[in-house]
Structures are given as C-alpha cells and as structure tokens.
N, C-alpha and C positions, 0 to 999 in steps of 0.2 A: 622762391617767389616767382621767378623767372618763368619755371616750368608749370607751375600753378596758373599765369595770365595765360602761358600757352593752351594749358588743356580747355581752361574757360574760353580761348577764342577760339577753338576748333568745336569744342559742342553748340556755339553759339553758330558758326558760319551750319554746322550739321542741321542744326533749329530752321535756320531760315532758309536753308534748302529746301527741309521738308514743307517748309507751308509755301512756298515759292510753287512744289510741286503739286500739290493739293490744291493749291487757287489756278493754277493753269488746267488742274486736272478737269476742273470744272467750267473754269473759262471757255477751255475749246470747245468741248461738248457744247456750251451753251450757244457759241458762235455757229456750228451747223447744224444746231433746231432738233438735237439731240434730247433735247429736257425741255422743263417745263417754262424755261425761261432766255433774256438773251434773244436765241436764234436771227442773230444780224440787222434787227430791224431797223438799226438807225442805215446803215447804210443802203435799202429798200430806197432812205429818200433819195438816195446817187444813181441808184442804179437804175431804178424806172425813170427821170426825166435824160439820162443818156441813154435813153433807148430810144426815146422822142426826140431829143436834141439829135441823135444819127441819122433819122428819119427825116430830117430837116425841118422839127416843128416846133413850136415855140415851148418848151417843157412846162414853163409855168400854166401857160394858157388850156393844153390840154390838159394837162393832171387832173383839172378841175371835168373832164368829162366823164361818164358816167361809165363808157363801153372804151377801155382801153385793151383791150385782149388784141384787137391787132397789132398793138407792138408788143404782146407778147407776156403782159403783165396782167397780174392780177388770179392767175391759176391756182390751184387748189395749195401750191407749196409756199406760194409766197401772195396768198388772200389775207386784203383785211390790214397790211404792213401800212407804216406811212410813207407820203409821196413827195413831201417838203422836204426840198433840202435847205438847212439852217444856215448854212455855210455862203460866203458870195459866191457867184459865178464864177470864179476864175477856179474854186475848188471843183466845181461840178465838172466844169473843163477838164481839168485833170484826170478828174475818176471817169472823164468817158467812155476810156476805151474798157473798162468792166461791161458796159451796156456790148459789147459785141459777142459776151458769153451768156448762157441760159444762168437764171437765179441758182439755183447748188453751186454752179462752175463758181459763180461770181463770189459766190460768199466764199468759199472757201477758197479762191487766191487773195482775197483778202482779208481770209482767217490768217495763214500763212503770214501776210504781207505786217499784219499788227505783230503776230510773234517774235517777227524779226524784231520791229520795232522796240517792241517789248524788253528785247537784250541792248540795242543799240542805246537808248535814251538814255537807258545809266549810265552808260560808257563816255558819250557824249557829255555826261554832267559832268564827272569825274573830269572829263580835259578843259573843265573850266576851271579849274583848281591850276596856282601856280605853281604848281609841283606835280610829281607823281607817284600817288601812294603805289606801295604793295599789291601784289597778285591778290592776298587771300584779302584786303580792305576793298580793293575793285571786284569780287566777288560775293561780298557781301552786302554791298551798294544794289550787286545784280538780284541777287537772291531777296531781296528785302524790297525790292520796286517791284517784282513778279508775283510778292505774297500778297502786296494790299489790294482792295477792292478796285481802286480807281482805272487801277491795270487790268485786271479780269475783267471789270465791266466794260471797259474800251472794246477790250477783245471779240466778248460775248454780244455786245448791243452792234459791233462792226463801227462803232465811232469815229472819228478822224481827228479825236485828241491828241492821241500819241503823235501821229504825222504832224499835226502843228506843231509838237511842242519838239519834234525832232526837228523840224523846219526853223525853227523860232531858238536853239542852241547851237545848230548850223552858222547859222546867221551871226550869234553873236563871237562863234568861233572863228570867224571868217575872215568877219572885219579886222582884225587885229593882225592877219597878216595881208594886209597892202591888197588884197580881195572884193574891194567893196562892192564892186558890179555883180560878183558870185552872190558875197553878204545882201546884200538888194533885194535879190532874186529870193533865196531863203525867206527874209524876211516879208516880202509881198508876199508869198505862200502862208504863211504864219500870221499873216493879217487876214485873212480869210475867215478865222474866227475872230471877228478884232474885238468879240467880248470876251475874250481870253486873253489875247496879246496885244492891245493897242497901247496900254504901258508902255511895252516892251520897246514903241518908237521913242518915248520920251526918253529912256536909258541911250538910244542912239543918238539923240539931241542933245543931249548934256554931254555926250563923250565926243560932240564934234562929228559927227558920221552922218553929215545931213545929204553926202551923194545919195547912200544906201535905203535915207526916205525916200529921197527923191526917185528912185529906180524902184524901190517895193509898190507907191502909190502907181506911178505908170505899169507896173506889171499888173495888177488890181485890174486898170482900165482899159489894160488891153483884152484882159480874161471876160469883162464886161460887153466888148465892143465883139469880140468874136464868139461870144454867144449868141449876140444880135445875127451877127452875119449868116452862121451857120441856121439860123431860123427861120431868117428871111424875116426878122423882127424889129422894128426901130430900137436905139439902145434905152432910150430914154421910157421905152415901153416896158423892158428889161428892167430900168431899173426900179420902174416903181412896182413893179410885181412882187420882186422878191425885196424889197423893203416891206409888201403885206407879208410877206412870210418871215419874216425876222421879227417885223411886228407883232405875230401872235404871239411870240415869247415873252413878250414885255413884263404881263402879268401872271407868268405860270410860276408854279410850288417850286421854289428849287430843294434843294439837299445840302449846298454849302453856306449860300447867303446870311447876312444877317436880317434881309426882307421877308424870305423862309422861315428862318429862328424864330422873328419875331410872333409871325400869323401862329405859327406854330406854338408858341407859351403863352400866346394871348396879351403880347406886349401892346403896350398903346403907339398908332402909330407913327403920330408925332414924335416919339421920342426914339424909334427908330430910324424914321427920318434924319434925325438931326446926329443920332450914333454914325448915321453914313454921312452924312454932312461931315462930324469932325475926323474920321477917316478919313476922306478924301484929303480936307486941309492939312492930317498928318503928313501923308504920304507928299503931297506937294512943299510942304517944309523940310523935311527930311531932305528929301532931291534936293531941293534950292539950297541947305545949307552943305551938300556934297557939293555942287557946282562952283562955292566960296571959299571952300577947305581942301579939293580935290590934291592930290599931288602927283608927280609925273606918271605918266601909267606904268614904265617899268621897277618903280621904287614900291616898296612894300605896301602902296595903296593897294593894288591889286586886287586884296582881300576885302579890305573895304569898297570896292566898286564892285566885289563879288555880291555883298551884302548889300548895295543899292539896286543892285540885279533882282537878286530874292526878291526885295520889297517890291518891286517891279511888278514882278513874276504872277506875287503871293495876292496882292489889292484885289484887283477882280476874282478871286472867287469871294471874297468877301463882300463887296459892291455892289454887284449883278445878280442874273438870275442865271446858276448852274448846278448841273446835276453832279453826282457820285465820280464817275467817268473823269472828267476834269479837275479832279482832285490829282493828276498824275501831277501838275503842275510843282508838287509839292517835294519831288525829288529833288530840286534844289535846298531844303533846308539842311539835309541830313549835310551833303558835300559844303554850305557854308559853314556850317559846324564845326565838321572836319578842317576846314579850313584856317578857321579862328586858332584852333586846338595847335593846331601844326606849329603856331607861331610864338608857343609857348615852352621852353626848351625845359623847362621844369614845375609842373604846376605847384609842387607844395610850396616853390620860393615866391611865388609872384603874387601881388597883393591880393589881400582877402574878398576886395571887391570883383575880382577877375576871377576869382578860386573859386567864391560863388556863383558866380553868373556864368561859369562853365558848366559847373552843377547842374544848375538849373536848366542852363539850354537842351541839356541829355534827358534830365528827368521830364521837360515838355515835351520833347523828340519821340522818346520812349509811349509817352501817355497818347500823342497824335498817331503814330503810326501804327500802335496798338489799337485804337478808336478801328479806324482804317482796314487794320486786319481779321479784325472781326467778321464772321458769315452775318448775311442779310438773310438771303432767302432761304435756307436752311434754318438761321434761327427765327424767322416768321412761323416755319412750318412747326417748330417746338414748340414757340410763345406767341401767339399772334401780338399780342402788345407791340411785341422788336417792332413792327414795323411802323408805332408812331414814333418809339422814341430812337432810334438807330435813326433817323433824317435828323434829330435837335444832337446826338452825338458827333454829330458831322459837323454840323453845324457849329458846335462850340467850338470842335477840335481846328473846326478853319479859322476862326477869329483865334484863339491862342496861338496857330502858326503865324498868324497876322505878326500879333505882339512877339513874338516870338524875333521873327524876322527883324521888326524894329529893335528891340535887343542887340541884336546881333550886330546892328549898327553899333551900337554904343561899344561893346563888346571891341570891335575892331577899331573904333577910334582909338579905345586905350592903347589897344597893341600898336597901334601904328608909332603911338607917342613913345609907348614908352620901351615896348621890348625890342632885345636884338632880333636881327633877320636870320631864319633857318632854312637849310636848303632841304635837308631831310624831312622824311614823316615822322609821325610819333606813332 
C-alpha cells in the first residue's frame, strides 16, 4: 500500500511540474511581447509615470497629455499600453527606479523579478503552517501555484499581485515574531492594493497588532506625501488624482467577482447586491465570533487563525472588482487544507462529520484549482465561446473557494475541540 501512495505521489508531483512548466513556458514569453498576448502591459502603468515622476512632474497630470515621447514613452515598442497606475502612490514609488531603464530593460527585470516571486509566495505560504511539511509536499505547493493561470498571468500582464501578496505573507509572518515595525512596513506595501488586502488589517486587529496598522497607514502616507514632493505637486492634489484613477475601476467586467458573475448570467441585480450584502455580514460574523472563541496563539488555535486568515484573504476577490491575476490570492486554501489534515492523526477513526468534510474540502480544491489551470487564450483560439464562459468559471470557482474557506472554519473548530495535537505531517 505503502509503495503504491509512493508511486501515485511522485507521478502526481511529475504532473504538476509539467504544467508548472508549460504555464511559465508561456507566461514568459507573454511577459516580453513575445506572443500575441501579456506583453507587460499592466506594468506600462508603473513605468511611464516614473519616468515623469524622475522628471520631477506630476505623473497623474501629464499622462493625460497627448505628446509624451520626451520622457521617452509611447514608441513603437511600447504604443498604445496603459498609463494608470491602479495601485496608491507609495507602490509607484517603489517601482520608480524601473522608469531609469528603457521599456524591454524594464520589463524584463521585472519579468525576472515576478518569477522569483513566483517560487517565493508558495514558500512563504507553506511557513504559515505550524509545522513543516516535506521537501516533495513544499514542492508541490511550488509546482501547483506555477501551473494556474492567476500566476502566469501576473507574470505575462507584469502585474504587481504577487509583490502584494508576498508583501501581505511577509507581514503576517513577521508579526509573530516580536517584528512589528518590519511587519508595518510589509503590510503598508500590501495595502497599496487595499482592494486586495484591506481584510488583511482586520486579521491584524483582531490578533492585537494594532502598532503594525498604525505603522502600514503612515507608510501609505508618506509614499503619498513624497510623491507630492518629488512633483512639485500639493498632496492633497495627489490624492484626488489618483482616487479618478482607482475610480475608473469601480464599474469595470471583473473575472472573479460575483458583480461580474452576476452581469455575466444575466442575474437580477438586486439580488446580487444583497448576495454581496450577506457575504460581507458572513465574513464579519465569522471574525467576531473568532475574536469570542479565540485561544492562546501558541495552543493549537493556530490552525484555526490560519483559517480566519484565508477568509481574510479569500472576501475580496469575491466582493470587488478583480481580474484572473488576483486569483493568486488563492494559494492559501491548498496550505489551510494541509493544515486541517495534519491535525488529524488518523482519518478513518475520527468522526464521520470531519471524514467528510475533509473529502470534500480536497474534491472543491481539486475542482478550483483545476478551473484555474485551464488555458484561456489557447482555448479561445480552439472555441471562441471559452472566452464567455472561462470569466463565469472563475467566477464560480471564487465563490466556492469562498465557501470553501468558511468551511474550513468549521473544519478546524472541530479539531481544535476535539483532536489530539501533532507535531508531524501526514
């Protein structure tokens, strides 16, 4: 039997390498403008206003001008890209110093710069686990976050997902060890998409970590204020700029949403409205009855505060409006998973309610991450159809990671109550 789970994990870890290698094979390419798709354009909006922000100009103000080719933008290699960065000012900040390279240079150090990422994030998940699995299970976390879409497309579009979400696991690895000024800092990085990770402060407010708001918000504001500076711009001028630009998003098609879902099947939309109404109020009860139940952090809650993380994590892609890309978010369900699992020293003994819903949470895992690894643009160019319904496949598979996550809650309550603690993996 023994040697039998062996051979099934080793062709499975084989499996996920090869589509690991096949979705990067494609990813990069896409990221240096190599195909017909990709070629870095999310990060066009970084790189042309730090090439005006260097210049000492206000980036918001100019982008909107017509003849920007003296700073060097807009040439036949990178015509026609967009100029809006989505992200606040403190991210722009950061990615300035790319504006001191010509567009190829730039994209591809931060073709580079996401691959890295690309390995690091799983890694990063995995040491949120109280434990430490296996060489070939951290292998397979790696190989299985490189195969899905969420990750190529980061790569390929030049996105600044993965940085947040490396920024935003940083963070909550940090705080835990006596870090919180460090933790701060990560986490004001990771706020910078705060319709990705503004959760993520409530997870630090409920665990007591209110330096490390307090130090992310003023990092925010200083990234605000020295954009002003370097502009020669008032901040407050600053900020209602790029509020129009975060503004346009409001109403746009996302890919995970249930706002998206909904336009998408033709749902009424009052009745999506109020789907997002009682999600929200879930996830706010969920929190509030962990902040009532919580137990010491180093006792086997651990897991269960792994799992209020997730829910965290997971709300906003369902909430808001977000693309494919931002699906990487979703690396955390596999390791809470893992996590629940681990706490279970024998699954046939432990009650039938746990035996199922361990089942279960692998066969939703299975069916989301398979959604996910699917080709888009390849299978557009087979079936033109994919391309309506591959955005409502997303789109379900985020709402059942949703529920999925909440589960998982429940999931680890039982453990907590009732199983012994193990130190090993399974």
């Amino acid at each position: 039997m023994k040697r039998y789970q062996s051979l099934v994990t080793r062709f499975a870890l084989v499996a996920l390498l090869l589509l690991a290698l096949l979705s990067m094979g494609r990813g990069i390419p896409n990221a240096m403008g190599l195909t017909d798709s990709g070629a870095s354009m999310d990060l066009h909006s970084y790189w042309a206003p730090a090439r005006i922000l260097l210049h000492g100009q206000d980036p918001y103000a100019v982008l909107r001008s017509v003849d920007l080719s003296k700073y060097g933008i807009g040439h036949q290699d990178d015509k026609d890209l967009p100029n809006n960065p989505a992200n606040t000012p403190l991210l722009l900040l950061l990615l300035s110093p790319l504006g001191l390279f010509s567009w190829p240079q730039a994209r591809l150090i931060y073709m580079i710069v996401n691959v890295i990422l690309g390995l690091i994030v799983p890694l990063l998940a995995i040491r949120l686990l109280p434990f430490k699995p296996d060489g070939i299970v951290q292998l397979a976390f790696i190989f299985a976050f490189l195969a899905i879409l969420p990750t190529r497309n980061t790569i390929s579009n030049g996105q600044t997902s993965l940085l947040i979400l490396a920024c935003a696991e940083l963070s909550v690895l940090l705080v835990g060890k006596k870090t919180k000024w460090l933790a701060g800092m990560f986490l004001g990085v990771a706020l910078s998409k705060f319709s990705l990770t503004l959760p993520l402060a409530l997870w630090f407010f409920v665990s007591n970590f209110i330096e490390a708001i307090a130090i992310a918000v003023g990092l925010q504001i200083i990234g605000w204020l020295v954009v002003g500076f370097l502009s020669s711009t008032p901040p407050l001028t600053i900020f209602l700029e790029y509020y129009r630009v975060a503004a346009m998003h409001a109403n746009l098609l996302g890919d995970l949403g249930l706002s998206g879902l909904g336009q998408r099947l033709g749902a009424p939309e009052g009745l999506m409205n109020a789907l997002l109404a009682l999600v929200t109020i879930t996830t706010l009860a969920v929190v509030w009855w962990y902040v009532r139940k919580r137990r010491d952090d180093h006792s086997r809650g651990d897991v269960l505060k792994l799992c209020i993380l997730a829910v965290l994590m997971i709300v906003p892609l369902v909430l808001v409006y977000h693309r494919a890309y931002d699906g990487v978010m979703l690396v955390i369900l596999p390791v809470v998973i893992y996590a629940c699992r681990n706490q279970i020293p024998n699954l046939r003994q432990t009650s039938a309610r746990i035996r199922w819903g361990m089942w279960s949470t692998w066969l939703a895992l299975l069916f989301i991450w398979g959604i996910f690894t699917l080709p888009r643009f390849i299978g557009i160019k087979v079936v033109p159809l994919w391309e309506e319904v591959y955005p409502i496949a997303t789109g379900i598979a985020t709402f059942l990671a949703y529920l999925l996550s909440l589960g998982l809650v429940w999931i680890a309550k039982a453990l907590t109550q009732n199983a012994p603690p193990r130190e090993s993996s399974v």
